[in-house]
RODOLUM-830969 format. One record per atom (N, C-alpha, C): y, z, x; residue in one letter. Coordinates in steps of 0.02 Angstrom, whole numbers, plus 50000, padded with zeros to 5 digits. Each point is the difference from the previous one (the first is absolute). Layout:
! RODOLUM-830969
YZXA/...
This chain:
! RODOLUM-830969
512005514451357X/500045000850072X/500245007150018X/499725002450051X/500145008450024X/500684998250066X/500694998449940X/500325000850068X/500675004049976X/500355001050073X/500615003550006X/500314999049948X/500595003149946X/500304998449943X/500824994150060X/500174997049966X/500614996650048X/500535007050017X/500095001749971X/500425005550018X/500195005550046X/499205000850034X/499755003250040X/499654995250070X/500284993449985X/499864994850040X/500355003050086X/500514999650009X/500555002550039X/499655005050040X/499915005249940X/499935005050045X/499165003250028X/499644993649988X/499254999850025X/500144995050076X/500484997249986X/500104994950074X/500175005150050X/500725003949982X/500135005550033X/499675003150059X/499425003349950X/499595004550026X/499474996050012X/499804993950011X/499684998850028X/499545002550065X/500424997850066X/499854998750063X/500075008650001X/500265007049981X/499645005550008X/499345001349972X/499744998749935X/499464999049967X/499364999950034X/500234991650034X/499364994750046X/499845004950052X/500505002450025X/500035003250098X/499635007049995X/500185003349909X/499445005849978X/499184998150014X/500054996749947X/499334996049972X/499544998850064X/500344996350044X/499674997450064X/499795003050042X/500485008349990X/499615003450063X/499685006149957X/499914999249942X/499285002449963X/499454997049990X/500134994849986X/499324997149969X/499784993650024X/500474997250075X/499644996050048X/499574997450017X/499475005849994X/499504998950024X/499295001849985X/500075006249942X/499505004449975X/499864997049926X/499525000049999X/499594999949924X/499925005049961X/500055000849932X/499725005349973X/499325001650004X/500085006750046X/499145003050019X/499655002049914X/499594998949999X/499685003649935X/499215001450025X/499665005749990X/499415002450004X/499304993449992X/499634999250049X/499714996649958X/499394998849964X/499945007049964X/499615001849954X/500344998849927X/500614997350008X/500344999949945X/499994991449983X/499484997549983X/500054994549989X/499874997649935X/500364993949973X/499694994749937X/499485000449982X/499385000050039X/499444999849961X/499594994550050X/499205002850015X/499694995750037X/500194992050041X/500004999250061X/500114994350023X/500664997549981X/500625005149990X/500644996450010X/500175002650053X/500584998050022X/500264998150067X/500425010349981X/500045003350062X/500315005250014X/500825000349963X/500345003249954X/500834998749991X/500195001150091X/499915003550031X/500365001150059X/499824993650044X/499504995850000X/500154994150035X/500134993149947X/500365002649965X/500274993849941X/500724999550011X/500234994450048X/500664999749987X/500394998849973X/500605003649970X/500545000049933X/500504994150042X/500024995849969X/500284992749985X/500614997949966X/500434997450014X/500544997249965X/500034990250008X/500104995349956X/500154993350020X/500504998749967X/500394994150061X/500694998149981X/499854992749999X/500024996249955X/499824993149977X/499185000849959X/499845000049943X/499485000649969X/499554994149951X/500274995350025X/499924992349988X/499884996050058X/499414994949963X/499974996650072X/499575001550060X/500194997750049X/499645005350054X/500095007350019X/500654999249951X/500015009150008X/499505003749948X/500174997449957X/499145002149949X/499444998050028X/499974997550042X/499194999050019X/500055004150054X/500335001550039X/499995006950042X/499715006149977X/500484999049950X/500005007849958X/499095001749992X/499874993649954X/499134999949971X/499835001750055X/500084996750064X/499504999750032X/499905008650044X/500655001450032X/499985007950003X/499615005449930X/500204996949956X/499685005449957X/499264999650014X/499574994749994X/499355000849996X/499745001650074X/500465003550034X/499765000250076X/499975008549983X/500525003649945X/499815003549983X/500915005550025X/500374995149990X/500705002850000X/500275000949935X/500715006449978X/499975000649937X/500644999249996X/500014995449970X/500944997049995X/500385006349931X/500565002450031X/500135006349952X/500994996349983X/500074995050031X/500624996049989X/500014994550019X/500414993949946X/500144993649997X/500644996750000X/500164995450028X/500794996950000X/499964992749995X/500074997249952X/500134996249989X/500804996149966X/500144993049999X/500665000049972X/499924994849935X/499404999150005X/499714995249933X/499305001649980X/500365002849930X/499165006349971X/499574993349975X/500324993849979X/499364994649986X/499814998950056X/500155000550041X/499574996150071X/499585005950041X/500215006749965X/499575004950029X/499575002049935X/499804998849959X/499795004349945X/499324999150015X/499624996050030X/499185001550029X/499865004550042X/500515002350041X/500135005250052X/499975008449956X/500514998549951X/500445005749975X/499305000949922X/499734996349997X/499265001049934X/499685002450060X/499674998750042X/499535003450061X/500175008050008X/500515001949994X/500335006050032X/500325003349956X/499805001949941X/500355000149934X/500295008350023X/499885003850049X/500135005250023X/500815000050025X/499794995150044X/500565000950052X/500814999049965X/500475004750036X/500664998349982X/500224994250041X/500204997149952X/500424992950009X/500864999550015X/500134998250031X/500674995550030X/500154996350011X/500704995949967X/500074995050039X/500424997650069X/500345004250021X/500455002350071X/499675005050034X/499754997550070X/499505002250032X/500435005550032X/500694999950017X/500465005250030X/499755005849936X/500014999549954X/499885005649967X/499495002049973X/499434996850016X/499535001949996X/499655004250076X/500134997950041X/500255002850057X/500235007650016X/500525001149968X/500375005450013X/499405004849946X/499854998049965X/499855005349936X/499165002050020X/499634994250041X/499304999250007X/499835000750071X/500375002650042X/499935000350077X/499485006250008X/500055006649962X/499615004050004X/499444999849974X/499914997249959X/499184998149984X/499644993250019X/500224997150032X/499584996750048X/499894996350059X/499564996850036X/499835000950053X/500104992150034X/499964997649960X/500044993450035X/500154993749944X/500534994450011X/500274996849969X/499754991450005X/499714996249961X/500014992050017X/500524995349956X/500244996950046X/500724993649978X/499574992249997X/500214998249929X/499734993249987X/500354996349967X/500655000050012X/500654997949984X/500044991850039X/500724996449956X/500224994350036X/500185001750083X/500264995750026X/499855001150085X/500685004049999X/500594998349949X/500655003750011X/500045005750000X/499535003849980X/499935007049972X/499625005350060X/499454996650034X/499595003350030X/500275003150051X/500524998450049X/500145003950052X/500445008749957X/500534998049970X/500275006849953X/499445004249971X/499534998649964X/499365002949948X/499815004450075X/499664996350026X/499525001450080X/500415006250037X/500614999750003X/500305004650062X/500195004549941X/500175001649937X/499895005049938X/499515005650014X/499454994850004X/499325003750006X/500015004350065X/500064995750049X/500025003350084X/500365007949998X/500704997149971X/500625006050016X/499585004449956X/499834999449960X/499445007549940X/499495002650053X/499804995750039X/499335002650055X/499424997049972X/499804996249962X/499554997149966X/499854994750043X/499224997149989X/499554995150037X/500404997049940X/499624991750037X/500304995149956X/499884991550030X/499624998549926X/499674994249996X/500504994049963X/499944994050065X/500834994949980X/499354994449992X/500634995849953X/499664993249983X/500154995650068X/499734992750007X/500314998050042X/500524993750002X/500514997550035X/500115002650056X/500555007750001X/499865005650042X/500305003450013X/500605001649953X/500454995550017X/500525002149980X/500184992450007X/500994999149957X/500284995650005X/500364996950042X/500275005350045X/500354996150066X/499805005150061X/500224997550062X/499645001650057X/500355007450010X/500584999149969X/500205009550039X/499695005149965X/499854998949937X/499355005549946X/499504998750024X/499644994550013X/499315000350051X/500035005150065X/500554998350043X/500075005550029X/500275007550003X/500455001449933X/500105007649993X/499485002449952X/499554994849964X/499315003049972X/499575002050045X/499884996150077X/499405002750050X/500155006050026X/500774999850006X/500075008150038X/500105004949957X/500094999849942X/500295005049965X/499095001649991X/499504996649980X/499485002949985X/499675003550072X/500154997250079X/499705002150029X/500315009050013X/500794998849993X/499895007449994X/500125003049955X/499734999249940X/499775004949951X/499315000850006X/499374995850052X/499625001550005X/499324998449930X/500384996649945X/499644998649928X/499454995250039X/499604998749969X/499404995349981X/500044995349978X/500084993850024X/500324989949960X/499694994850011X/500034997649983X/499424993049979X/500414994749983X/500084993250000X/500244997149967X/499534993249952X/500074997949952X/499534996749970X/499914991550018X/499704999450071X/499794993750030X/499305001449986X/499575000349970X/499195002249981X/499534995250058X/500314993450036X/499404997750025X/500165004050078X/500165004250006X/500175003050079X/499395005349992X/499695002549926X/499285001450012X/499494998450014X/499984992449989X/499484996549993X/499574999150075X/499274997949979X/499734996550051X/500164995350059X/500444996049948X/500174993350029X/500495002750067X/500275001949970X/500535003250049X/499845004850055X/499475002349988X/499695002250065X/499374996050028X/500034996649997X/499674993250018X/500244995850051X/500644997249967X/500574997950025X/500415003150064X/499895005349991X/500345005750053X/499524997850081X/499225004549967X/499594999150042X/499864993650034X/500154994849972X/499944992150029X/500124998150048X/500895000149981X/500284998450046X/500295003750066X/499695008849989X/500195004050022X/499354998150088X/499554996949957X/499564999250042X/499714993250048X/500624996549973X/500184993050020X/499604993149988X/499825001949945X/499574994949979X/500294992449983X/500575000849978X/500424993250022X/500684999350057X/499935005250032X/500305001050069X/500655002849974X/500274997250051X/500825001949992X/500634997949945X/500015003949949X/500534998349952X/500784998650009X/500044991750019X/500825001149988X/500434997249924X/499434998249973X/500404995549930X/499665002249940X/500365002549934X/499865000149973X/500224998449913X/499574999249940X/500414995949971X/499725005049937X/500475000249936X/500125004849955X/499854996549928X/500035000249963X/500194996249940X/499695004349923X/500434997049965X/500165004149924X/500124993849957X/499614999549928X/500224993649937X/500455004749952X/499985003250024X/500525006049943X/500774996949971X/500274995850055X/500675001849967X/500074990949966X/500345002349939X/499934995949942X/499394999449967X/499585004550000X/499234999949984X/500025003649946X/500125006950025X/500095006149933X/500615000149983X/500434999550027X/500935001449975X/500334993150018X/500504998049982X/500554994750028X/500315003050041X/500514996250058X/500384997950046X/500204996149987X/500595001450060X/500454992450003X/500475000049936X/500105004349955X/500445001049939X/500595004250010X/500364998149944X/500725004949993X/499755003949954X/500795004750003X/499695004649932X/500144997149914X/499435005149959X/500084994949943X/500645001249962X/500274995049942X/500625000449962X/500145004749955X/499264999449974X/500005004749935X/499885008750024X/500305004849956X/499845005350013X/499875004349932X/499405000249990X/499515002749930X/500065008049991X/499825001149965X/500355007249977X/499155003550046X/500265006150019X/499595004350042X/499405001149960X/499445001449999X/499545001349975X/500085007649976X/499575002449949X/500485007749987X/499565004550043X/499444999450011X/499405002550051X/500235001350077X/500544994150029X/500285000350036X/500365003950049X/500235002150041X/500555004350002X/500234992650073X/500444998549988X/500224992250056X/500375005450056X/500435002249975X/500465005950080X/499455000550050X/499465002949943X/499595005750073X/499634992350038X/499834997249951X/499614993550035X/500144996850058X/500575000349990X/500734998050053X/499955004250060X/500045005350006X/499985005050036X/500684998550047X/499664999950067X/500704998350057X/500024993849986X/499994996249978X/500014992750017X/500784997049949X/500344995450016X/500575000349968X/500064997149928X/500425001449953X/500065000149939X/499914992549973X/499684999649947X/499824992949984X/499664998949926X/500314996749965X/499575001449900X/499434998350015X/499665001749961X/499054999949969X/499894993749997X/499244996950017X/499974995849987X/499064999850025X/499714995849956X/499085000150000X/499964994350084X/500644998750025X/499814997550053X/499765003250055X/500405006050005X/499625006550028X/499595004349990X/499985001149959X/499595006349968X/499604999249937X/499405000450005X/499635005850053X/499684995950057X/499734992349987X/499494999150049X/500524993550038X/500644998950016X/500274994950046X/500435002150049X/499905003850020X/500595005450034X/499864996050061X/499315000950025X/499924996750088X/500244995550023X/500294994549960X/500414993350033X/500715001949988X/500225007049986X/500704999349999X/500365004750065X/500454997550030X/500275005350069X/500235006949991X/500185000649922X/500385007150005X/499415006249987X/499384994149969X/499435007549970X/499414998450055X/499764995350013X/499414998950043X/499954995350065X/499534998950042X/499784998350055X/499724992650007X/500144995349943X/499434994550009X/499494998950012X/499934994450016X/499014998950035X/499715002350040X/500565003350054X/499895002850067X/499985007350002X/500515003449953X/500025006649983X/499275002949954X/499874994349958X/499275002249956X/499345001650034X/500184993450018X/499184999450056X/500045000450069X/500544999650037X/499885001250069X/499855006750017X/499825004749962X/499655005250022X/499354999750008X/499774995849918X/499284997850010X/499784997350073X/500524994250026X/499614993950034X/500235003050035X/500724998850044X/500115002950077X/499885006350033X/500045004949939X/499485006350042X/499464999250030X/499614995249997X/499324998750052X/500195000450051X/500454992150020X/500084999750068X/500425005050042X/500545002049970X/500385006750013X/499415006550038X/499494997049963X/499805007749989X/499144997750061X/499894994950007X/499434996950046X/500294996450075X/500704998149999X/500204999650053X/500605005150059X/499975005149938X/500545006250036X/500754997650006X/500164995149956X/500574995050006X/500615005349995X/499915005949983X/500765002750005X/500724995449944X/500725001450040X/500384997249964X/500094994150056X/500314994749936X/500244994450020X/500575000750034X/499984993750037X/500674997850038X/500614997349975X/499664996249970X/500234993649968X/499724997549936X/500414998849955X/499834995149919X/500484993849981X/499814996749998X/500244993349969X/499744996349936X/500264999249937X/499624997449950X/500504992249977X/499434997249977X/500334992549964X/499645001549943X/500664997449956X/499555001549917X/500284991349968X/499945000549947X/500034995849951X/500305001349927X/500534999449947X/500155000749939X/499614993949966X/499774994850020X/500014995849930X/499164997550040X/499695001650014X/499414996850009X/499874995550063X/500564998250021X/499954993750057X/499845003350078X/500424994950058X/499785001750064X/500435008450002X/499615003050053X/500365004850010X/500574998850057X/500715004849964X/500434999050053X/500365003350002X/500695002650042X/500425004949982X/500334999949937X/500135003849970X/500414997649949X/500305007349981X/500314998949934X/500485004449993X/499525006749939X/499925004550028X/499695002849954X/500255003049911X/499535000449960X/500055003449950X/499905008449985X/500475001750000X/499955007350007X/499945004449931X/499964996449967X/499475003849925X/499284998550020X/499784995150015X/499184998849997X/499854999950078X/499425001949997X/499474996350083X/499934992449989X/499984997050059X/500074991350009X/499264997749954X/499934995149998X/499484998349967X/499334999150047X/500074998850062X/499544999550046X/500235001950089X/499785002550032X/500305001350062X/499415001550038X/500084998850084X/499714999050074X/500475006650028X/499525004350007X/500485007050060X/499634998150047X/500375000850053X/499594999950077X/500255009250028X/499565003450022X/500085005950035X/499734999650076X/500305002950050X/499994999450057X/499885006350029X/499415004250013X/499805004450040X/499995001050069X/500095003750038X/500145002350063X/498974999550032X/500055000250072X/499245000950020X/499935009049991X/499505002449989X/499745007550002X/499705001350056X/499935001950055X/499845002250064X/499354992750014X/499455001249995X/499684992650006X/499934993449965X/500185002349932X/499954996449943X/500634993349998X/500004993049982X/500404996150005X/500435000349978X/500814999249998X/500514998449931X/499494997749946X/500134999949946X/499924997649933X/500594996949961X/499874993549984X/500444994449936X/499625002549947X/500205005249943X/499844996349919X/500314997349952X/499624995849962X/500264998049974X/499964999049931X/500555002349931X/499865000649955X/499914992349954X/499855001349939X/500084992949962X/499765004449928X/500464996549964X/500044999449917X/500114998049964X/500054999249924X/500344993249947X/499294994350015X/499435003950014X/499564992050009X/499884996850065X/500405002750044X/500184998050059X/499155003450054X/499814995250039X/499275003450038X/500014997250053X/499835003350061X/499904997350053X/499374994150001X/499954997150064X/499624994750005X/499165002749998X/499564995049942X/499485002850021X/499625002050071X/499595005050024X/499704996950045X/499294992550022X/500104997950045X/499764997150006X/499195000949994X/500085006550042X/499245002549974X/499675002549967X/500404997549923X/499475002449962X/499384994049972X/499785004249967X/499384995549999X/500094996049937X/499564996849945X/499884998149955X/500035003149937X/500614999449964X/499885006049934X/500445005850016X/500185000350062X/500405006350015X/500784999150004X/500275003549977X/500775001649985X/500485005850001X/500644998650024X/500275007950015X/500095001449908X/499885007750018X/500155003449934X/500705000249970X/500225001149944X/500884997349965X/500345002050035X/499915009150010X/500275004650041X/499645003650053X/500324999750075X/499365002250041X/500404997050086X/499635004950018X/500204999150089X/499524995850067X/500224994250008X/499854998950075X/500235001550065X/499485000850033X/500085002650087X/499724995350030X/500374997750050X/499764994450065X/500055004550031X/499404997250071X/499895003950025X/499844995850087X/500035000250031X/499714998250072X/499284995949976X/499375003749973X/499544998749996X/499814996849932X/500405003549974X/499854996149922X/500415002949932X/499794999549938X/500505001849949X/499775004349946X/500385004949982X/499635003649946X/500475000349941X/499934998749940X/500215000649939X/499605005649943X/500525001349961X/499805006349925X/500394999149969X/499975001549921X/500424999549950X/500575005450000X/500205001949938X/500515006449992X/499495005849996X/500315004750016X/499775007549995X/499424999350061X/499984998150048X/499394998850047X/499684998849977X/499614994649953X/499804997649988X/499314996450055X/499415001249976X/499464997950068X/500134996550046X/500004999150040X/500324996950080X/499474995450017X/500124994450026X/499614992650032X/500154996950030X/499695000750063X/500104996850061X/499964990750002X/500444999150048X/499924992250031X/500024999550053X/499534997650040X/499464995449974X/499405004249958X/499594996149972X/499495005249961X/499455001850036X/499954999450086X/499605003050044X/500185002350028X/500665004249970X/500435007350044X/499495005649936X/500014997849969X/499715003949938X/499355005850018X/499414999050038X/499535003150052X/500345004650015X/500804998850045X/500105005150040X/500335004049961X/500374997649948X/500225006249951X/499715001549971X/499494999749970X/499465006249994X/499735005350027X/500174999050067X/499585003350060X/500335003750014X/500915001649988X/500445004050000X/499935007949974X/499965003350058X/499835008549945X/500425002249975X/499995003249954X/500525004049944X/500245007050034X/500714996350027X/500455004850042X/500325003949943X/500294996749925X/500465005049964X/499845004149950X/500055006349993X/499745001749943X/500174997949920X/499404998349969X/500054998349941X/500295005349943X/500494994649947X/500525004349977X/499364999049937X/500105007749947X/499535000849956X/500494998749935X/500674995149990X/500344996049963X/500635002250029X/500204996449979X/500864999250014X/500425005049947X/499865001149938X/500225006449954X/499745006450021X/499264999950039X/499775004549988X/500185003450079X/500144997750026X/500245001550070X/500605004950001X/500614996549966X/500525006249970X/500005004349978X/499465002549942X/499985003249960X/499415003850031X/499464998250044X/499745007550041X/500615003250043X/500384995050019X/500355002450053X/500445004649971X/500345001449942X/500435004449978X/499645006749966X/499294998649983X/499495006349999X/499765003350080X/500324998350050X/500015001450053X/499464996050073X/499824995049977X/499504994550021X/500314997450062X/499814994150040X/500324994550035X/500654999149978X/500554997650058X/500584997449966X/499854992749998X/500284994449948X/499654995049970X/500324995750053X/499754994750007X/500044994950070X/500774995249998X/500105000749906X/500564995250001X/500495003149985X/500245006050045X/500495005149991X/500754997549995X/500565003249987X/500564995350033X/500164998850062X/499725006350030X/500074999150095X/499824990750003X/499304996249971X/500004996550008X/500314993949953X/499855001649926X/500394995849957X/500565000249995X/500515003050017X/500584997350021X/500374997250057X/499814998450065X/500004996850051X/499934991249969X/499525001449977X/499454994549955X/500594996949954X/500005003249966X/500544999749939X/500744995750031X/500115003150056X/500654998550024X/499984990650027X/499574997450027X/499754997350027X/500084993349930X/499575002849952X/500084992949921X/500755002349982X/500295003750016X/500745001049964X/500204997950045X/500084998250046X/500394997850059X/499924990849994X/499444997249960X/499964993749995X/500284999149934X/500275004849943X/500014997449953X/501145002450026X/499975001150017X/500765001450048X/500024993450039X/499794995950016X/500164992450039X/500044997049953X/499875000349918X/500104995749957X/500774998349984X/500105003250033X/500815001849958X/500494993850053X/499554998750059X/500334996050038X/499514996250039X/499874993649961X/499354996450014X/500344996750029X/499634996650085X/500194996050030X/500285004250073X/500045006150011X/500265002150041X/499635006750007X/499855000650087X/499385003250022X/500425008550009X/499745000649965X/500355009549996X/499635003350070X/500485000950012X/499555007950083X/500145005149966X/499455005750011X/500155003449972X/499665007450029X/500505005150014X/499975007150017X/499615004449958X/499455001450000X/499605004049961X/500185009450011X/500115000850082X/500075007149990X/500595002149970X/500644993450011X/500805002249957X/499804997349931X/499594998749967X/499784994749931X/500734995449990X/500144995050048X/500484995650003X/500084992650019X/500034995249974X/500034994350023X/500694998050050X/499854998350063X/500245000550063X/500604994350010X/499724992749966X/500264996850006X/500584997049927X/499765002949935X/500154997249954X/500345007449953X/500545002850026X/500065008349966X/500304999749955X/499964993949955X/500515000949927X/499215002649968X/499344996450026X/499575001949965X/499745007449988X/500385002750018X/499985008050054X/500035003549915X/500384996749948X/500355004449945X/499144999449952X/499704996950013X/499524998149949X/499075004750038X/500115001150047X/499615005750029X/500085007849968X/500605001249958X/500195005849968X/500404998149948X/499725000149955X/500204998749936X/500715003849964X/500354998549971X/500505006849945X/499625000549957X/499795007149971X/499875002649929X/500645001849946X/499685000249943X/500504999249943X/500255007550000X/500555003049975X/499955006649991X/499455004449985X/500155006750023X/499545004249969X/499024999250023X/500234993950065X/499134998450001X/500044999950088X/499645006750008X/500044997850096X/499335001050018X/499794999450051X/499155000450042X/500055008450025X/
């Protein structure tokens, strides 16, 4: 690994935050110009529109980031990872690049050579990695959701808006068709007036457990490992394969649950097709052991095993209030009535009632279908108001070669963001309807919950 010797640990923290504040107001914003007669060799891409790359999480979906930027024709020249087995398909791909496993110091040492940074880290990690990148002046591509708690969702949107970088966050179906489909639909009232709507995810207990304590045993670290950095801000706790690498999401101190995974997928539609803004109001009932849902006393190592959020939206100048409503652990709203024969809501996927009728899609916008199935005529007949995105990767990555800025910026994915963190924040007190202050990011009525909107970091680890 290409890192700091410990000794010299100290005094790279030091000098940090002069370093970044250099770095940022050099190399912000400019690419290395190179002639472009000076090229590779027939039909490769220009070096001066090849952007120099760094990734922080290289496993996972952060490795499939990585791939997928590269063949778009980005040149990753640094890596950070904190487990070389879980990155070594990344780190064989890139046999070039210098490697790290502490992104702070890879950071400090790699700010001048390049241009733009992607985070594909556990959810605990992403807001620190993300605002790293920002304070350097670097664009920068986040996994999703956003970040881990609502006050890094929000000092990630502003800190990028004024540094002015280039951001994306990785919800991929906010490119899709469906989703501008969906937009156009209802934008055009094909099932009238939206006041209800209903959410749903099979995720939790599907891929990871809930509803658990932590485990007894504590197994010796893997030597590949490095557990501290793994840890990052999050508070001190022995090793264990219950977390790491692939169970982190059902636990409170590293990830987001069912709602944090996928409610970017699913509720960004309606967020994003009804202009829903922030909520008013959240209330969730969950479940630990499988049964009725009811208040109960939560578990604060794991996400509940199944839970009902209700969110309560304000009206938008003509547009109605909006009820949504989440469901997970298995949990699905009522079919509609109108569907037909053979037809079924998808595992994960959004319904809209409507005045006139109902429209449903899976995750990631997923193709959209009207009810009744002789609203169907008129949504066809709907013209194509939005412009079509030419992918959801590829949208960012013109945009930082100087293109369009990409549609799912943080201006908008973190609003967004705030919105599924704000439901996975009622978990903590199921049974009782949180109000809640979006421009103070504060719950109004319930302010012990006030401490869990801003997290403590461990030493030595700040945003």
């Amino acid at each position: 690994m290409t890192n700091l010797p410990s000794s010299s640990r100290s005094a790279a923290g030091s000098s940090r935050r002069g370093f970044l504040k250099a770095a940022a107001a050099s190399t912000a914003f400019g690419f290395t110009i190179v002639p472009r007669h000076v090229l590779g060799g027939p039909g490769q891409t220009p070096p001066s529109e090849r952007p120099l790359m760094a990734g922080i999480g290289c496993g996972g979906m952060g490795g499939g980031d990585i791939a997928t930027f590269t063949k778009l024709g980005a040149r990753f020249v640094a890596l950070c990872d904190v487990d070389e087995t879980r990155a070594a398909g990344t780190f064989h791909a890139h046999p070039e690049a210098r490697r790290y496993q502490d992104f702070r110091e890879m950071m400090d040492r790699e700010a001048k050579n390049i241009d733009a940074v992607t985070v594909g880290t556990p959810d605990h990690i992403h807001g620190v990695a993300a605002m790293a990148a920002i304070k350097a002046g670097k664009h920068v591509y986040v996994q999703k959701p956003l970040t881990h708690t609502l006050h890094e969702c929000r000092a990630l949107t502003r800190a990028a808006q004024q540094a002015g970088v280039i951001t994306s966050m990785g919800n991929q179906g906010h490119a899709s068709e469906g989703s501008r489909l969906t937009n156009e639909w209802i934008q055009a009232g094909i099932i009238g007036d939206v006041a209800e709507v209903h959410a749903w995810s099979d995720r939790a207990g599907k891929l990871w457990k809930q509803g658990i304590g932590r485990p007894a045993e504590t197994p010796p670290v893997p030597a590949t490992l490095d557990w501290n950095l793994w840890l990052g801000p999050a508070r001190e706790r022995p090793y264990s394969p219950a977390y790491a690498p692939h169970n982190w999401r059902g636990w409170w101190d590293f990830g987001t649950g069912a709602l944090g995974d996928m409610g970017c997928h699913i509720i960004d539609h309606p967020v994003w097709a009804l202009n829903l803004g922030a909520p008013t109001s959240v209330e969730s009932r969950t479940t630990l052991d499988g049964s009725v849902l009811e208040k109960n006393q939560p578990n604060f190592e794991t996400y509940p095993i199944a839970a009902i959020i209700t969110y309560e939206f304000p009206a938008r100048g003509k547009l109605p209030p909006v009820r949504m409503t989440w469901y997970d652990g298995g949990l699905m709203p009522p079919t509609p009535a109108e569907m037909g024969p053979g037809q079924k809501l998808p595992d994960n996927g959004v319904l809209y009632v409507g005045t006139r009728g109902k429209l449903f899609h899976s995750s990631h916008g997923g193709m959209p279908h009207v009810l009744p199935a002789k609203l169907q005529e008129e949504a066809a007949a709907v013209p194509k108001t939005f412009d079509r995105s030419p992918g959801h990767y590829e949208e960012w990555y013109q945009a930082i070669r100087g293109g369009k800025r990409p549609v799912d910026n943080f201006d908008y994915a973190g609003p967004m963001t705030e919105t599924v963190l704000l439901g996975v924040l009622s978990l903590r007190a199921p049974g009782t309807r949180l109000e809640w202050d979006s421009e103070n990011l504060r719950v109004k009525n319930v302010p012990e919950l006030n401490q869990f909107v801003k997290t403590e970091y461990r030493t030595d680890w700040t945003l």
